[in-house]
PDB file of N, CA, C, O and CB in Angstrom:
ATOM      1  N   UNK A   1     -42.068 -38.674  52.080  1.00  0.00           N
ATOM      2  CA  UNK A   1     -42.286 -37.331  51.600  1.00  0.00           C
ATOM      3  C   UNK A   1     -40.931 -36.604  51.587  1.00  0.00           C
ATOM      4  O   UNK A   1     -40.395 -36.231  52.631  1.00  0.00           O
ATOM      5  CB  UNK A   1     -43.335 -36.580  52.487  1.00  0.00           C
ATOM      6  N   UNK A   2     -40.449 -36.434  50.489  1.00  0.00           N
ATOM      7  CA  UNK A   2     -39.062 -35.134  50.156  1.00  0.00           C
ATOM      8  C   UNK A   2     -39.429 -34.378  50.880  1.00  0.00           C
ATOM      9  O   UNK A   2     -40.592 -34.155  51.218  1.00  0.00           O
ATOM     10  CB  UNK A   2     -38.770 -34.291  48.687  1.00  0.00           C
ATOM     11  N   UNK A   3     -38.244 -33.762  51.294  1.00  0.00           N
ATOM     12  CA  UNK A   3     -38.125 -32.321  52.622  1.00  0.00           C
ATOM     13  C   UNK A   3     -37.647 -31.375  51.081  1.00  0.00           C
ATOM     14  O   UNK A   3     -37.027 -31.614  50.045  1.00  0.00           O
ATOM     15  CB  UNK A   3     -36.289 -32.490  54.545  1.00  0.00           C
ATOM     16  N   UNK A   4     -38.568 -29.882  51.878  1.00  0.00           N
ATOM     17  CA  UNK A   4     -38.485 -29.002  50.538  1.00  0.00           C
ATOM     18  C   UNK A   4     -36.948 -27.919  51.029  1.00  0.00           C
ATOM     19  O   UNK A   4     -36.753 -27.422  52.139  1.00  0.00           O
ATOM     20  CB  UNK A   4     -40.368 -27.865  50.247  1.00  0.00           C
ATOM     21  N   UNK A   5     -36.159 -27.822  49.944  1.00  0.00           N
ATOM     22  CA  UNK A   5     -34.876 -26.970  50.528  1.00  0.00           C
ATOM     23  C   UNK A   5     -34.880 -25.689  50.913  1.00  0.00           C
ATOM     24  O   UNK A   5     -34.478 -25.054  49.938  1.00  0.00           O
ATOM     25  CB  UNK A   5     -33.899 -26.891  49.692  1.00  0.00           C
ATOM     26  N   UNK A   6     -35.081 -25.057  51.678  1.00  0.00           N
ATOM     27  CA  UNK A   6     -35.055 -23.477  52.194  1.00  0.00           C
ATOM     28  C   UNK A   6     -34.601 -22.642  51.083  1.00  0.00           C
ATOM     29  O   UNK A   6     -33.661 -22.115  51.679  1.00  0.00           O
ATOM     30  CB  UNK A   6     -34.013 -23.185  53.493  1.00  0.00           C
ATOM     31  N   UNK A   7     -34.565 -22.125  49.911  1.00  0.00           N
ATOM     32  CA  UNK A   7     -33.419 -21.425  49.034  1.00  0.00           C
ATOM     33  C   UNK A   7     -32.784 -20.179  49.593  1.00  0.00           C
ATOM     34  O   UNK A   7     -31.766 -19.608  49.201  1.00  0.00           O
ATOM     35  CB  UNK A   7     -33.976 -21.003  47.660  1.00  0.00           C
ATOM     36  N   UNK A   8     -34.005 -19.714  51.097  1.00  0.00           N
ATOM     37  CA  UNK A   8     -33.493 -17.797  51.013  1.00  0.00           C
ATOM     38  C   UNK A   8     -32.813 -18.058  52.314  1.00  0.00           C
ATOM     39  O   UNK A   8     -32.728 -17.181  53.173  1.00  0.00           O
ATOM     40  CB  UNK A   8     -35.009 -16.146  51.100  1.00  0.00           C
ATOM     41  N   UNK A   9     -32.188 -19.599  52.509  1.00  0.00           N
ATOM     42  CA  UNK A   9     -31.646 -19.445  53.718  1.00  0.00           C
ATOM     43  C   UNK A   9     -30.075 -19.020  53.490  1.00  0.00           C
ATOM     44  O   UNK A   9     -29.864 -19.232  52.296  1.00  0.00           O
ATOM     45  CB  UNK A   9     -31.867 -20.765  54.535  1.00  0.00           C
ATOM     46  N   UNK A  10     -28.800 -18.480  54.145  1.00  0.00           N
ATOM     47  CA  UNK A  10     -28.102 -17.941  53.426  1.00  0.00           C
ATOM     48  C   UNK A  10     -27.033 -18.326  54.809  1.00  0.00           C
ATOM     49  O   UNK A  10     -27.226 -17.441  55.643  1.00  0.00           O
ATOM     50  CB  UNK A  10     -28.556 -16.418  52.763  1.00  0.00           C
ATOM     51  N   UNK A  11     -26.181 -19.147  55.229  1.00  0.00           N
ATOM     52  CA  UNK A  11     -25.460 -19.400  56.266  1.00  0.00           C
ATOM     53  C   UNK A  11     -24.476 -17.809  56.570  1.00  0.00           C
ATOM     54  O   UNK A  11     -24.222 -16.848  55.844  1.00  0.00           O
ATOM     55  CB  UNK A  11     -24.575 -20.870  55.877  1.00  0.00           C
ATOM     56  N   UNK A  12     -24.253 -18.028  57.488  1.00  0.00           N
ATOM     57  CA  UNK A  12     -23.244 -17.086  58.271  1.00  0.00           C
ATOM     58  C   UNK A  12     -21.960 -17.140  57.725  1.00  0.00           C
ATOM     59  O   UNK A  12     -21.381 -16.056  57.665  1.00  0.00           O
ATOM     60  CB  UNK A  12     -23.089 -17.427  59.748  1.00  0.00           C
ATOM     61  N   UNK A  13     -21.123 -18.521  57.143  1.00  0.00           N
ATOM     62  CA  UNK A  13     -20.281 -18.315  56.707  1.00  0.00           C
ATOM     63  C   UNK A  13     -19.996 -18.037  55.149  1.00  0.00           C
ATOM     64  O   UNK A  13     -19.030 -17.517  54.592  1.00  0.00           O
ATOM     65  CB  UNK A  13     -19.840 -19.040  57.201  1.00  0.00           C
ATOM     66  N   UNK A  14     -21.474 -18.700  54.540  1.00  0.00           N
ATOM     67  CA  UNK A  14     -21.491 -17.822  53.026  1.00  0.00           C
ATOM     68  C   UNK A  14     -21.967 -16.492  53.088  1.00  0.00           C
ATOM     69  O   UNK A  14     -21.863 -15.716  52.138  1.00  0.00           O
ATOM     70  CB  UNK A  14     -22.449 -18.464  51.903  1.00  0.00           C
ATOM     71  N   UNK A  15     -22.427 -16.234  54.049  1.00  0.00           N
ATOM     72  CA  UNK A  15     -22.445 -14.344  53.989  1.00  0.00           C
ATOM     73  C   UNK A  15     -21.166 -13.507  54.078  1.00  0.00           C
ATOM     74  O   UNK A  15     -20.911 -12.520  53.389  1.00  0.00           O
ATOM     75  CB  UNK A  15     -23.275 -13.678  55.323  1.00  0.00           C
ATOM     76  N   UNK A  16     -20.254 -14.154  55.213  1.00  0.00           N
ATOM     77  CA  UNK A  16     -19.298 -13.771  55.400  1.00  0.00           C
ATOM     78  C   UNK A  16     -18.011 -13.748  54.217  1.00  0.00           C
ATOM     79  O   UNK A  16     -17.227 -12.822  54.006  1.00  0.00           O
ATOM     80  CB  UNK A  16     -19.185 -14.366  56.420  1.00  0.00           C
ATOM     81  N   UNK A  17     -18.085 -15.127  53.513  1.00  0.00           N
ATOM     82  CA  UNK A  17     -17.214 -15.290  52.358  1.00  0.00           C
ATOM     83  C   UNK A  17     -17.752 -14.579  50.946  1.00  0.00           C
ATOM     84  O   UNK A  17     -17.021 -14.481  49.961  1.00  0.00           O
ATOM     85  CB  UNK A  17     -17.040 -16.845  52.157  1.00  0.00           C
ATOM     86  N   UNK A  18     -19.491 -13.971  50.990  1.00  0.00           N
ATOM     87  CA  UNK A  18     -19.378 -13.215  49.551  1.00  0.00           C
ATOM     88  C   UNK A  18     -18.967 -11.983  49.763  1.00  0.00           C
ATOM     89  O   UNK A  18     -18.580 -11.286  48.825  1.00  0.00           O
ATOM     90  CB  UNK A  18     -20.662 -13.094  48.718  1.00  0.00           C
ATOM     91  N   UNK A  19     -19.006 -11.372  51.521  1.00  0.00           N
ATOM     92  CA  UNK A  19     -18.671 -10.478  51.386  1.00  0.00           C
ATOM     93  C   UNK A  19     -17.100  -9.841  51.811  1.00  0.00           C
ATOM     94  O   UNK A  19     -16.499  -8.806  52.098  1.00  0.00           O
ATOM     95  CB  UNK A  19     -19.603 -10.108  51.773  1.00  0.00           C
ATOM     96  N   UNK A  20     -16.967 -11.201  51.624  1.00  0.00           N
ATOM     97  CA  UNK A  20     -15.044 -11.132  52.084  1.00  0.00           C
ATOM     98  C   UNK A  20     -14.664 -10.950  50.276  1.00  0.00           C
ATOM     99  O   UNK A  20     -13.760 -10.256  49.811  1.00  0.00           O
ATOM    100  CB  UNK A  20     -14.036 -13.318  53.134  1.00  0.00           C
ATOM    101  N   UNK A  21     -15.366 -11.551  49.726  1.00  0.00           N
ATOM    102  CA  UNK A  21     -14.862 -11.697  48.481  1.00  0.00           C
ATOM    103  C   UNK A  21     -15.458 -10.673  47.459  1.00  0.00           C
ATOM    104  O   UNK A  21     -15.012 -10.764  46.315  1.00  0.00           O
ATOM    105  CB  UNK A  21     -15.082 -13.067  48.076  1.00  0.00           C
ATOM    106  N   UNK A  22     -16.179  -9.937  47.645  1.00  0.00           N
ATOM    107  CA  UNK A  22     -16.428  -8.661  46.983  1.00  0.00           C
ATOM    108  C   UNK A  22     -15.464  -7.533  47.516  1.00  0.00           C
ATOM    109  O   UNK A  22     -15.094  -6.719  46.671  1.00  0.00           O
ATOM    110  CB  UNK A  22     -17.922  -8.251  47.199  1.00  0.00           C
ATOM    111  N   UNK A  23     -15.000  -7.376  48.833  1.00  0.00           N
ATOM    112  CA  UNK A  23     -14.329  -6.619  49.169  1.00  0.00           C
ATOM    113  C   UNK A  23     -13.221  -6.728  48.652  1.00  0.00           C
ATOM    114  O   UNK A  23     -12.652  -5.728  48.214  1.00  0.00           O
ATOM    115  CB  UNK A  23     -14.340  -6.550  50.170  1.00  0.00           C
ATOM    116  N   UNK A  24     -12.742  -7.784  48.596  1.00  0.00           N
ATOM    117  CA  UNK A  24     -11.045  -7.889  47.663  1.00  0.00           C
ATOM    118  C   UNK A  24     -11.206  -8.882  46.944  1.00  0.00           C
ATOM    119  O   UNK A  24     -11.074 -10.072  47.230  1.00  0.00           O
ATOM    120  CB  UNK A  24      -9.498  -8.211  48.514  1.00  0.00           C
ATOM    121  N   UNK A  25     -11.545  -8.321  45.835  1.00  0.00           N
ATOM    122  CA  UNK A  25     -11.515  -9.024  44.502  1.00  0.00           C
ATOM    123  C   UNK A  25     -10.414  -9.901  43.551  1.00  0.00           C
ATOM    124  O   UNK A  25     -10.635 -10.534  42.518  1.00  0.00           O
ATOM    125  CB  UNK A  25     -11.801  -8.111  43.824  1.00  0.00           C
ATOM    126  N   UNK A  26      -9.236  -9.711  44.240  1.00  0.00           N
ATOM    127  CA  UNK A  26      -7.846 -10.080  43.849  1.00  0.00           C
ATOM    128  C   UNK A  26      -7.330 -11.255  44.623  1.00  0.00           C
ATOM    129  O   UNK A  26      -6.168 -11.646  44.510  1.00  0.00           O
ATOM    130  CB  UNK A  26      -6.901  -8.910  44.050  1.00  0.00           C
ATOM    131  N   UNK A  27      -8.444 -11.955  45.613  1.00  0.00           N
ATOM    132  CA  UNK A  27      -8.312 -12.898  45.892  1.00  0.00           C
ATOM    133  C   UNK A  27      -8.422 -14.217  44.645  1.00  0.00           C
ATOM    134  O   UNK A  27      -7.560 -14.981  44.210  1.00  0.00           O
ATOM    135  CB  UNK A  27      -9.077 -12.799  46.886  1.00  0.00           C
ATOM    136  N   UNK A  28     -10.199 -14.029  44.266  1.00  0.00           N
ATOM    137  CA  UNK A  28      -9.933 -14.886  43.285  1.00  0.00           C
ATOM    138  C   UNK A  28      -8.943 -15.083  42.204  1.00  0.00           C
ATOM    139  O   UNK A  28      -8.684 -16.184  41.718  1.00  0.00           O
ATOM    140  CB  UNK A  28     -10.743 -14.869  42.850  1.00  0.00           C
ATOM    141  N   UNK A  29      -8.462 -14.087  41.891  1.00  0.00           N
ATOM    142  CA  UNK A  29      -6.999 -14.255  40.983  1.00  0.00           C
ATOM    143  C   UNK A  29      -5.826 -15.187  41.710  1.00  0.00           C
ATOM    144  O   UNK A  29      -5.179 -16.122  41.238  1.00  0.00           O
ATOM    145  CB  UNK A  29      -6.238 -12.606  40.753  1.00  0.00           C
ATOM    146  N   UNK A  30      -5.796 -14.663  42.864  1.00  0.00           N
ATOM    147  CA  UNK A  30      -4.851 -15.499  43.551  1.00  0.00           C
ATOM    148  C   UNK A  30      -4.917 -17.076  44.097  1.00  0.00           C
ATOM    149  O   UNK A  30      -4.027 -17.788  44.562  1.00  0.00           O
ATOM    150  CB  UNK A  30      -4.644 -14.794  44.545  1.00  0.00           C
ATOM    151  N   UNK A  31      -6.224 -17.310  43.871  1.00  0.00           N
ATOM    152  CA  UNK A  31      -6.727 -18.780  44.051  1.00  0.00           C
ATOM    153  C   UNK A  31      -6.524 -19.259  42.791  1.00  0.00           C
ATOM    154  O   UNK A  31      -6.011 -20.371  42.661  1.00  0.00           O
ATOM    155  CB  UNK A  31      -8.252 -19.008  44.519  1.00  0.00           C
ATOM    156  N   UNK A  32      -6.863 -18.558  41.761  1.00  0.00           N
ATOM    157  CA  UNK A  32      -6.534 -19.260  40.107  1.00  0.00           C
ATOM    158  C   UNK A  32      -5.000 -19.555  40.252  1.00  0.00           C
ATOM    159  O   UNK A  32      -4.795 -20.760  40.400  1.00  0.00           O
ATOM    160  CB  UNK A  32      -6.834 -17.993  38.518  1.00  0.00           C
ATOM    161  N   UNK A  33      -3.760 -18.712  40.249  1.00  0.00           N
ATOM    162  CA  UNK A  33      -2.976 -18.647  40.454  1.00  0.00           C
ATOM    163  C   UNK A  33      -2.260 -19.843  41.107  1.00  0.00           C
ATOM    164  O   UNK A  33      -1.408 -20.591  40.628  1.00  0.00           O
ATOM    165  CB  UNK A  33      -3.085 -17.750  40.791  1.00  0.00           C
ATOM    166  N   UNK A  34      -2.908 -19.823  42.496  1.00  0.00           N
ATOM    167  CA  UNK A  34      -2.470 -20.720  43.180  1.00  0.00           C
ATOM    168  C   UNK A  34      -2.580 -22.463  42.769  1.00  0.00           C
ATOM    169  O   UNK A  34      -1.842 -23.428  42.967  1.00  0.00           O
ATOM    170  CB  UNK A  34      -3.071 -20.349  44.293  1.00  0.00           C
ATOM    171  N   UNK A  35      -3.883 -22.269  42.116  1.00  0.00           N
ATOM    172  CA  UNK A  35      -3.830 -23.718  41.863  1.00  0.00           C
ATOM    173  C   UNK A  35      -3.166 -24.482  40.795  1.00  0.00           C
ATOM    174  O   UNK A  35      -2.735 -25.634  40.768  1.00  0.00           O
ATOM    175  CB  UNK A  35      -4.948 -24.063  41.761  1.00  0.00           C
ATOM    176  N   UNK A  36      -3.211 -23.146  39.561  1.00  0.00           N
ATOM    177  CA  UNK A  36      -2.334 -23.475  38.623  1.00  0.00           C
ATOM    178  C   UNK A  36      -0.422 -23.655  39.236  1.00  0.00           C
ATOM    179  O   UNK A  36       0.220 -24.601  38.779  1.00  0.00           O
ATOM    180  CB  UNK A  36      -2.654 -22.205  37.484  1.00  0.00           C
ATOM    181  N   UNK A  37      -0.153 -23.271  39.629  1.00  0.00           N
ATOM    182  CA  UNK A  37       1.543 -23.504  40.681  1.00  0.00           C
ATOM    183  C   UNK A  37       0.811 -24.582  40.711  1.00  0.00           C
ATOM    184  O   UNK A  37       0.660 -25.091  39.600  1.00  0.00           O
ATOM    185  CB  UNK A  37       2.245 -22.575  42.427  1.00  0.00           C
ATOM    186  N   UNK A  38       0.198 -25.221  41.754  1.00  0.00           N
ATOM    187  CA  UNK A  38       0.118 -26.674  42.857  1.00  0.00           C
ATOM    188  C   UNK A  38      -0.252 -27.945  41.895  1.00  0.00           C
ATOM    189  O   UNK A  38       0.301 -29.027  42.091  1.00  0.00           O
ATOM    190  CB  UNK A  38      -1.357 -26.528  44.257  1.00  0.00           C
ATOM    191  N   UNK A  39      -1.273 -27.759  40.781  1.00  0.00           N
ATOM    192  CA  UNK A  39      -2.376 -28.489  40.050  1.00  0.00           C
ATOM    193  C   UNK A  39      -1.920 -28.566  39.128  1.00  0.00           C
ATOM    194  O   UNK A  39      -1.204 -29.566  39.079  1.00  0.00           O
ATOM    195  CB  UNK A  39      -3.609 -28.076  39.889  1.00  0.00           C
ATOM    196  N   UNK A  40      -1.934 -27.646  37.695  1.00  0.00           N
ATOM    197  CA  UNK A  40      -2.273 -28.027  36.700  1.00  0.00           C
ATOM    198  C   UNK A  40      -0.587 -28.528  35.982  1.00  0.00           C
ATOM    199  O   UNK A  40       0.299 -27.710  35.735  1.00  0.00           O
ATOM    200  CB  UNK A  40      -3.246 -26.854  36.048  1.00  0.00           C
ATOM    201  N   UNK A  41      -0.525 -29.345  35.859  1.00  0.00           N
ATOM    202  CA  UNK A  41       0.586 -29.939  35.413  1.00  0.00           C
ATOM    203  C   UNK A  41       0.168 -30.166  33.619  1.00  0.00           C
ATOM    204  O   UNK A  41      -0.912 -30.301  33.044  1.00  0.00           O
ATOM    205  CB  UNK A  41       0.881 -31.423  36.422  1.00  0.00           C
ATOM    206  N   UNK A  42       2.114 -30.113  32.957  1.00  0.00           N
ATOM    207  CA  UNK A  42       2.048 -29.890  31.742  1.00  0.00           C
ATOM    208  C   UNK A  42       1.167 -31.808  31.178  1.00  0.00           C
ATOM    209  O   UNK A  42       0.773 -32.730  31.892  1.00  0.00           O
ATOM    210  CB  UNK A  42       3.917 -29.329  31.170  1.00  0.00           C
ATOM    211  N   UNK A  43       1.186 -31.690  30.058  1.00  0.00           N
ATOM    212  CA  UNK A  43       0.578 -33.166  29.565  1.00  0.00           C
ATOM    213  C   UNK A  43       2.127 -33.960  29.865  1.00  0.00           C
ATOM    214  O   UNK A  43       3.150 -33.323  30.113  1.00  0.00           O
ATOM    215  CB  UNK A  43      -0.119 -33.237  27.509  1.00  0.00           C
ATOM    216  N   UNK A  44       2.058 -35.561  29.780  1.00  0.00           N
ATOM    217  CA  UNK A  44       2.777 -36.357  29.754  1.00  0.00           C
ATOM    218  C   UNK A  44       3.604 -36.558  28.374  1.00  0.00           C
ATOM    219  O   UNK A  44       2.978 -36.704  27.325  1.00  0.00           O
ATOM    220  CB  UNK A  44       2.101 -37.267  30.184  1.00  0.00           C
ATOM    221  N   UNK A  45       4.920 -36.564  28.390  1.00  0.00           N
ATOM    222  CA  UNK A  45       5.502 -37.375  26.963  1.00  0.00           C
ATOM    223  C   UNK A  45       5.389 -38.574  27.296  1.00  0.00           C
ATOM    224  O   UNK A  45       5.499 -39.004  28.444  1.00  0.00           O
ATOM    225  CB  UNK A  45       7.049 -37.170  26.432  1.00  0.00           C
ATOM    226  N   UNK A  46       5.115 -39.324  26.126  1.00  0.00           N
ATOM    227  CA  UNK A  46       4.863 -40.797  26.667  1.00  0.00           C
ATOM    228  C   UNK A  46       6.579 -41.172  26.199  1.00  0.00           C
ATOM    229  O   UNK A  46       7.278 -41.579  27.128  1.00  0.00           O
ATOM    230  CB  UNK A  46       3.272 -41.903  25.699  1.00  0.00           C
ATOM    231  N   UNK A  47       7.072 -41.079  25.181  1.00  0.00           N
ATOM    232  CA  UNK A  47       7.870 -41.377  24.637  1.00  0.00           C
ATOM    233  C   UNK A  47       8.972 -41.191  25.995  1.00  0.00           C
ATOM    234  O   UNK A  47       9.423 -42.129  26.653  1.00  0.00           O
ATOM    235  CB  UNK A  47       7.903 -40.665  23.316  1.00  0.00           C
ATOM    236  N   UNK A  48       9.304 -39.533  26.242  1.00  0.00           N
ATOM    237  CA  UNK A  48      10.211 -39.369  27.444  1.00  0.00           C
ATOM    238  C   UNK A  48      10.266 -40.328  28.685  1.00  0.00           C
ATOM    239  O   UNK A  48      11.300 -40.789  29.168  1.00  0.00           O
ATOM    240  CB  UNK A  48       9.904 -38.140  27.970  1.00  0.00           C
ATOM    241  N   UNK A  49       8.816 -40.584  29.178  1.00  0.00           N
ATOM    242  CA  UNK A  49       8.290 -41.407  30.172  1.00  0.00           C
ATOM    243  C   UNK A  49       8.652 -43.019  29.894  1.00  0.00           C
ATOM    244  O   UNK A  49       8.453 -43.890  30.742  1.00  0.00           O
ATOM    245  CB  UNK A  49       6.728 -41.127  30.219  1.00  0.00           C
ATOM    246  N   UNK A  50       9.105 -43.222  28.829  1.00  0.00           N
ATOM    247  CA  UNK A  50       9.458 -44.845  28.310  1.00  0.00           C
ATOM    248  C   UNK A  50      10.980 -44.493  28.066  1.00  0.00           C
ATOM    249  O   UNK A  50      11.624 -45.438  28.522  1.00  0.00           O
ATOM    250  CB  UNK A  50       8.499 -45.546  26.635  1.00  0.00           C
ATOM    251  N   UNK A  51      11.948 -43.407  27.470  1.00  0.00           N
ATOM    252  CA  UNK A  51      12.963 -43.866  28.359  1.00  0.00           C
ATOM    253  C   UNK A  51      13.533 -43.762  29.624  1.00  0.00           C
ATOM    254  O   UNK A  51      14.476 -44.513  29.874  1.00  0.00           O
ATOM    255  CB  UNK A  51      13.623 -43.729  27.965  1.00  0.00           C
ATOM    256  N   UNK A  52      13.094 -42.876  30.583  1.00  0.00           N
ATOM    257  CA  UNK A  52      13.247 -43.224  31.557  1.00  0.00           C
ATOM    258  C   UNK A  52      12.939 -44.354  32.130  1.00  0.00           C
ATOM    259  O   UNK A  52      13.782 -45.035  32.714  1.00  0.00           O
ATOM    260  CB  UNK A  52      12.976 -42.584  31.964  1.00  0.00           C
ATOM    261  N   UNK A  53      12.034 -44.589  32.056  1.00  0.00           N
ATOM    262  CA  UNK A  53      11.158 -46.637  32.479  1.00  0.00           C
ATOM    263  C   UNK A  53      12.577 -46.977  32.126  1.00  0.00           C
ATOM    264  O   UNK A  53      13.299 -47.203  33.097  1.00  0.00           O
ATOM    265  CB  UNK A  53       9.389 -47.787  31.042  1.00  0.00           C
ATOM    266  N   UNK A  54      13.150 -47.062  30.885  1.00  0.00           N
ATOM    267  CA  UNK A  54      13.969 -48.020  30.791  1.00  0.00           C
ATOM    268  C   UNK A  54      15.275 -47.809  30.980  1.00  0.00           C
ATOM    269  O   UNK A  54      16.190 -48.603  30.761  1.00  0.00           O
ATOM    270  CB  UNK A  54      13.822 -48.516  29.808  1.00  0.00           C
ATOM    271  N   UNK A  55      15.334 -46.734  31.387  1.00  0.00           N
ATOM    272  CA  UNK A  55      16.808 -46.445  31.524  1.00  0.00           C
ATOM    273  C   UNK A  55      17.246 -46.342  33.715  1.00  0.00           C
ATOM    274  O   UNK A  55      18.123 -45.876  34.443  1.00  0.00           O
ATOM    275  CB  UNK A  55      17.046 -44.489  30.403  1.00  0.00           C
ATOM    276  N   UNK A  56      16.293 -46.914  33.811  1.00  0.00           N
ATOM    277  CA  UNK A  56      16.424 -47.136  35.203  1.00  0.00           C
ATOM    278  C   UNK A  56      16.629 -48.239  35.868  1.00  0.00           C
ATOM    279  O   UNK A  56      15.808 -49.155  35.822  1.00  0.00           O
ATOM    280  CB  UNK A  56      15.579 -46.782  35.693  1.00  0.00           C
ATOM    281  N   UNK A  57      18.125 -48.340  36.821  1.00  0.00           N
ATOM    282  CA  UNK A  57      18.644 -49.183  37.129  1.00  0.00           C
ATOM    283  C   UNK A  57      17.832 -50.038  38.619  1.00  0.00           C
ATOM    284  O   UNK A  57      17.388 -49.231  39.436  1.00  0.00           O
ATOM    285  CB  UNK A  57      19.956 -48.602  37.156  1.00  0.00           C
ATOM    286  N   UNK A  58      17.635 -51.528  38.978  1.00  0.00           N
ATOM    287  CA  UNK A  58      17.228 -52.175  39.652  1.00  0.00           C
ATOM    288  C   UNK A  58      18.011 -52.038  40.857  1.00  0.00           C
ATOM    289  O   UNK A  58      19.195 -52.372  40.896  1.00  0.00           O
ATOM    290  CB  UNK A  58      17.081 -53.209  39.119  1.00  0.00           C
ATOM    291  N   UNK A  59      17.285 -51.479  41.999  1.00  0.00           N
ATOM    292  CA  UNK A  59      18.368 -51.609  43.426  1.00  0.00           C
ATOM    293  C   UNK A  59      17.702 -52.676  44.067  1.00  0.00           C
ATOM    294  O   UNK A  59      16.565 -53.030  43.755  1.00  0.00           O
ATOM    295  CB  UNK A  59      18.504 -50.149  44.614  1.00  0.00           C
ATOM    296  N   UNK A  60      18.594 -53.358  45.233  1.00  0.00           N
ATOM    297  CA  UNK A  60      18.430 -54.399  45.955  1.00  0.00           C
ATOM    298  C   UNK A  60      17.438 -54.380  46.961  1.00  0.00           C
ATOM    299  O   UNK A  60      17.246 -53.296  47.512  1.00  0.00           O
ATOM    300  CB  UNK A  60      19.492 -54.680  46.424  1.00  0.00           C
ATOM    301  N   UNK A  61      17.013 -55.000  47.184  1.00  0.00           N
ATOM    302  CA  UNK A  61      15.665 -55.055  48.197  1.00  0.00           C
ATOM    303  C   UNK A  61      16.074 -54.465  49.826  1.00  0.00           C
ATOM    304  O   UNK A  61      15.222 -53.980  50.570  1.00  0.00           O
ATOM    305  CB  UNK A  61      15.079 -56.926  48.341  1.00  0.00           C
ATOM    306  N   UNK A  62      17.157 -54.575  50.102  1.00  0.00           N
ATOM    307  CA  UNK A  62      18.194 -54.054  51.535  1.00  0.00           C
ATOM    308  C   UNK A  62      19.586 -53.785  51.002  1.00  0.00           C
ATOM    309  O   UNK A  62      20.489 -54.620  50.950  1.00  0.00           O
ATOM    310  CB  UNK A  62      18.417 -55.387  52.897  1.00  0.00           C
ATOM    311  N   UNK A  63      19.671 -52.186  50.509  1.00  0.00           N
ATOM    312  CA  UNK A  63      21.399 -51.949  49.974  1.00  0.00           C
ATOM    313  C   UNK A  63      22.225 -51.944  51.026  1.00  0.00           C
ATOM    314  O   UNK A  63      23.372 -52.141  50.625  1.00  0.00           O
ATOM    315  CB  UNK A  63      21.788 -50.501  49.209  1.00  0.00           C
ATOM    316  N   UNK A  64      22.169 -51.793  52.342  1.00  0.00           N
ATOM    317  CA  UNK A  64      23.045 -51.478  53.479  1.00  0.00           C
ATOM    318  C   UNK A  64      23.349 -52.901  53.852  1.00  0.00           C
ATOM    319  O   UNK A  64      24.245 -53.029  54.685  1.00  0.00           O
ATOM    320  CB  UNK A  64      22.367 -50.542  54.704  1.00  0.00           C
ATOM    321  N   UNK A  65      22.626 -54.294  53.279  1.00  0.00           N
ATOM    322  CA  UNK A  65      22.919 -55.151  53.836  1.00  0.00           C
ATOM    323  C   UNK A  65      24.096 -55.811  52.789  1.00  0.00           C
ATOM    324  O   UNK A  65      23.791 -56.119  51.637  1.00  0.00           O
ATOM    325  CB  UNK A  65      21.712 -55.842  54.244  1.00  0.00           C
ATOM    326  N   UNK A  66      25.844 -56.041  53.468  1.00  0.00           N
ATOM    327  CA  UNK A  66      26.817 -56.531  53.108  1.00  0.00           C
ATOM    328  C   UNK A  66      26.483 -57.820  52.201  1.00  0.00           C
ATOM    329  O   UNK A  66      25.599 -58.592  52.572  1.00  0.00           O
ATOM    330  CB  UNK A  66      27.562 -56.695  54.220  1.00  0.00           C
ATOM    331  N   UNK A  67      27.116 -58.022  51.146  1.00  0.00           N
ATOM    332  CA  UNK A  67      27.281 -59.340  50.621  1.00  0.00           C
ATOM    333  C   UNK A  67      28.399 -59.982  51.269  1.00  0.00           C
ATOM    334  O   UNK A  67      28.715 -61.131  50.960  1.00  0.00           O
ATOM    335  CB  UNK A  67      27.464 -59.336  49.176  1.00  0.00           C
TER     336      UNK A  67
END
């Protein structure tokens, strides 16, 4: 038998966070904000990304170790 979900149950810390977040509304801007800085990165050149691939030189498996 499925257990039926409470809907009007409402935790302590989502009470606390809608009403943190109605009070200063300029948070969510600053979370958009923020993630765009951290996250959203431009698209890839593939082309740019292939010459670098190839324009990159092979180092030795141990450089500090003398020939």
């Amino acid at each position: 038998m499925p257990l039926k979900a409470d809907s009007t149950y409402v935790s302590e810390f989502t009470t606390f966070m809608n009403g943190f977040l109605k009070d200063n509304p300029d948070v969510a801007a600053g979370q958009v904000e923020g993630r765009a800085l951290l996250w959203d990165k431009a698209p890839i050149d593939l082309d740019e990304r292939a010459r670098n691939n190839a324009s990159r030189v092979e180092q030795k498996p141990y450089p500090y170790q003398p020939e």
